[in-house]
C-alpha positions in Angstrom: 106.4 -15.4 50.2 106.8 -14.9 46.2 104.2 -13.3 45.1 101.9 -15.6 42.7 102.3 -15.4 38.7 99.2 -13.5 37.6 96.7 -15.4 35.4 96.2 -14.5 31.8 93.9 -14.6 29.1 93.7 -13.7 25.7 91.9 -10.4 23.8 89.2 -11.7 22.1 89.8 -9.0 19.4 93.4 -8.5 19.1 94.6 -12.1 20.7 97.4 -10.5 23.2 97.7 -11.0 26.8 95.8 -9.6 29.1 94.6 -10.3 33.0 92.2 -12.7 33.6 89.0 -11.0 34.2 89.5 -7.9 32.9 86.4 -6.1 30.6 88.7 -3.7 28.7 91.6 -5.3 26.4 94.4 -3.0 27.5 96.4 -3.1 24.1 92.8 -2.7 21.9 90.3 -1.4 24.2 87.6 -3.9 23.1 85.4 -5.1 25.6 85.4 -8.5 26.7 82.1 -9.1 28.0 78.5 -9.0 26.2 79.2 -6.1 25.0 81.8 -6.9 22.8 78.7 -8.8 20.2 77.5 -4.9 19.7 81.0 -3.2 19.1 80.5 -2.2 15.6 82.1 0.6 14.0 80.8 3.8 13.0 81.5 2.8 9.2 79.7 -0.8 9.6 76.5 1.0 11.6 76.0 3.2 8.7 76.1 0.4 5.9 73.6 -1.1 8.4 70.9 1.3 8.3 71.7 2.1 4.2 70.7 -1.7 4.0 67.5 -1.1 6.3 66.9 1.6 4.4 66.8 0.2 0.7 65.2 -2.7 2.0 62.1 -0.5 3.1 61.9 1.1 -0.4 62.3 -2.8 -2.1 60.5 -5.5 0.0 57.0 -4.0 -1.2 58.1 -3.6 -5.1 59.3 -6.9 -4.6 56.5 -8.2 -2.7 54.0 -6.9 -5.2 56.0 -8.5 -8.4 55.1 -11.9 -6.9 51.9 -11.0 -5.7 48.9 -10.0 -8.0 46.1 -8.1 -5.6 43.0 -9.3 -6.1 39.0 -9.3 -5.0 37.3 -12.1 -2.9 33.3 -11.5 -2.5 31.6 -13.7 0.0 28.6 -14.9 -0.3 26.5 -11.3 0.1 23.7 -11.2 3.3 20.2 -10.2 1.3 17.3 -8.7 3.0 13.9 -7.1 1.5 11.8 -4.4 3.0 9.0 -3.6 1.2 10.7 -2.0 -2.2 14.2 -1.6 -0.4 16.9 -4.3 -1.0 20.0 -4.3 1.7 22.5 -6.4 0.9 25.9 -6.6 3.1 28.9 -7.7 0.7 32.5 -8.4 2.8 35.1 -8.0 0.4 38.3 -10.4 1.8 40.5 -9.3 -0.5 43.0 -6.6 -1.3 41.7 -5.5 -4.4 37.6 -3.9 -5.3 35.3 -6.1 -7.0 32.6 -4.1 -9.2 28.7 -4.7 -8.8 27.3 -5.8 -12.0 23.5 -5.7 -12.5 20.6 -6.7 -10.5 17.2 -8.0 -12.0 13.8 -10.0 -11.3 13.2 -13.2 -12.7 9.8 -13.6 -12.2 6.2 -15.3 -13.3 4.4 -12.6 -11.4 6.2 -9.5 -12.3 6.9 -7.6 -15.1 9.9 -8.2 -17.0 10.5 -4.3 -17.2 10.8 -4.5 -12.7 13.6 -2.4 -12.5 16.1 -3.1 -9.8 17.9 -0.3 -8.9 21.3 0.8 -7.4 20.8 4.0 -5.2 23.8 5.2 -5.0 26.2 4.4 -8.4 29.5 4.7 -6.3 28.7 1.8 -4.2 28.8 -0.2 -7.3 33.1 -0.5 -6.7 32.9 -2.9 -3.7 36.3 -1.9 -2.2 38.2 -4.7 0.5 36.3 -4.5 4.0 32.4 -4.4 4.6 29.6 -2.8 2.1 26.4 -1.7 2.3 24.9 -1.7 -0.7 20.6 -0.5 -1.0 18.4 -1.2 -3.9 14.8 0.1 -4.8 12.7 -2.3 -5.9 10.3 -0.7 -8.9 7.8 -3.1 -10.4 5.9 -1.8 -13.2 2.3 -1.6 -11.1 0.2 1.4 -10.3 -1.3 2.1 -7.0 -4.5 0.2 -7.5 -3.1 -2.7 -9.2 -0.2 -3.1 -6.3 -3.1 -3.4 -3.8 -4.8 -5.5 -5.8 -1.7 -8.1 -5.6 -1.2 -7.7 -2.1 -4.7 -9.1 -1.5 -4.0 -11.6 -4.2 -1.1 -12.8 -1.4 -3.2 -12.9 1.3 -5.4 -15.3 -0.5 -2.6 -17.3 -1.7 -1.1 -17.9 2.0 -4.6 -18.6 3.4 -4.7 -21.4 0.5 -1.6 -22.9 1.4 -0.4 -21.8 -2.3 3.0 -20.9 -3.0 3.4 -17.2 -4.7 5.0 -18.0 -9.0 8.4 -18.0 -8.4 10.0 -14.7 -7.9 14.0 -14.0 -7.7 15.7 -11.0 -7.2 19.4 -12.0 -9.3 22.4 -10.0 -8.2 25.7 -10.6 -10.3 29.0 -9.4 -8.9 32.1 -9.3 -11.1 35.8 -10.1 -10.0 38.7 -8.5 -10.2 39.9 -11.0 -12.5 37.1 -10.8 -14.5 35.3 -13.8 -12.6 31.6 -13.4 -11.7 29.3 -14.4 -9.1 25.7 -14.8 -8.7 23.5 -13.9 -6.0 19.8 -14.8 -5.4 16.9 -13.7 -3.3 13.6 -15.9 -3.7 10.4 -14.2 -2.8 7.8 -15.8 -0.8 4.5 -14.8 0.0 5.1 -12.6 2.9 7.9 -10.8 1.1 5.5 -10.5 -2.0 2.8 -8.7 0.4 5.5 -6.3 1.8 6.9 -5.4 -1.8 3.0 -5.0 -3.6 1.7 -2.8 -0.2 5.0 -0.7 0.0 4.9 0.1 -3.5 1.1 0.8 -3.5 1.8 3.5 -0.6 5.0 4.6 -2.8 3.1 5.1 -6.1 0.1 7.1 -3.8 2.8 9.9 -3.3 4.0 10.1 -6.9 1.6 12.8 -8.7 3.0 12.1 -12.0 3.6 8.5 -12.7 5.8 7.7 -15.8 7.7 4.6 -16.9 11.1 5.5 -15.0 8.6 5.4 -11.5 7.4 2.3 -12.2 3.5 3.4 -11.5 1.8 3.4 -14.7 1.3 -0.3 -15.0 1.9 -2.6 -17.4 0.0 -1.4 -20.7 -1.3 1.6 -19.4 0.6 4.1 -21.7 -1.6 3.6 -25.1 -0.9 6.4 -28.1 -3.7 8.6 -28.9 -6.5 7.6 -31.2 -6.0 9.8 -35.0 -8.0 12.9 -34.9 -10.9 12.1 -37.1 -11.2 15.8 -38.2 -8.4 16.1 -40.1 -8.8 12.4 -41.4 -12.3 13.3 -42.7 -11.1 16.8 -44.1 -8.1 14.8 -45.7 -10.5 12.6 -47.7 -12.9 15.5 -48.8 -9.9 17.3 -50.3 -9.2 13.8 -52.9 
């Protein structure tokens, strides 16, 4: 019996003969199976990772010259306990917004109520979630806080509405933009903020403007010394 031609098939690399079958090109050495998609040379794997490696340096330069980072406040949660302010202020972008000013608008108040920012470095509101606590310090003594606070009670047991109180909050972009937030008082808030600062302005032994607990018109200058206007005239 003649033994039977072999079959043949061609190198996928170097096109010559070789046995049907076979994983090795015998002329080229090139494999002929799966593995022949990741037979690179040493040459080719080295331009590869030079590629992977100035593409890791230039994406984000890239990236950044068609993408301006910028702020984006949500609407800020507000809460009031007796003279503090919380407010929680989510940031959804990837650049800080800035905390403007804070003041009352108010028919009750002062307009010298002084909002105020306890810690000045909160006032960049960087991307993520920010606390953010305010004192509340109207321009009221001790006795003329309490005073108010009863003035509430009588007001809610009247069915009467409390002159319209808001706390104004602005927030600023980081294009510049600005946003308003507002926190309207109601009686019970009113109670809390003119009994918590009566207790607070009980503990202050020297009460001055920046405190809050002289009251309105309670600084008055001293009357002239009548001495020395009487001894001023006798000398004419």
């Amino acid at each position: 019996m003649s033994d039977e031609k072999q079959k043949t098939i061609h190198c996928h690399q170097c096109r010559l003969s070789i046995p049907a079958g076979a994983q090795v090109c015998t002329h080229c050495h090139s494999y002929q199976d799966w593995r022949r998609w990741f037979a690179v040379s040493s040459t080719v794997l080295a331009l590869l990772t030079a590629l992977i490696s100035v593409l890791t340096f230039a994406v984000p330069n890239f990236i950044t010259l068609l993408h301006k980072p910028h702020s984006n406040l949500a609407s800020p949660m507000v809460t009031l306990e007796g003279t503090t302010v919380r407010i929680m202020v989510v940031n959804n972008g990837d650049a800080s917004g800035v905390f403007v000013r804070a003041f009352a608008e108010s028919e009750y108040l002062a307009p010298a109520t002084k909002i105020r920012l306890r810690d000045d470095q909160k006032a960049v509101v960087v991307p993520g979630t920010n606390l953010l606590m305010f004192d509340v310090v109207p321009l009221l003594d001790q006795g003329q806080s309490y005073k108010n606070s009863v003035e509430m009670i009588q007001l809610s047991l009247q069915n009467k509405e409390v002159p319209k109180t808001d706390i104004v909050f602005v927030f600023g972009e980081s294009n510049g933009e600005l946003r308003v937030s507002r926190l309207a008082l109601d009686n019970d808030s009113m109670f809390e903020l003119m009994r918590a600062n009566s207790d607070r302005c009980s503990a202050i032994k020297e009460p001055d403007f920046y405190n809050g607990c002289i009251g309105p018109g309670e600084l008055e200058m001293a009357p002239p010394d009548t001495n020395e206007t009487t001894d001023s005239r006798s000398t004419k």
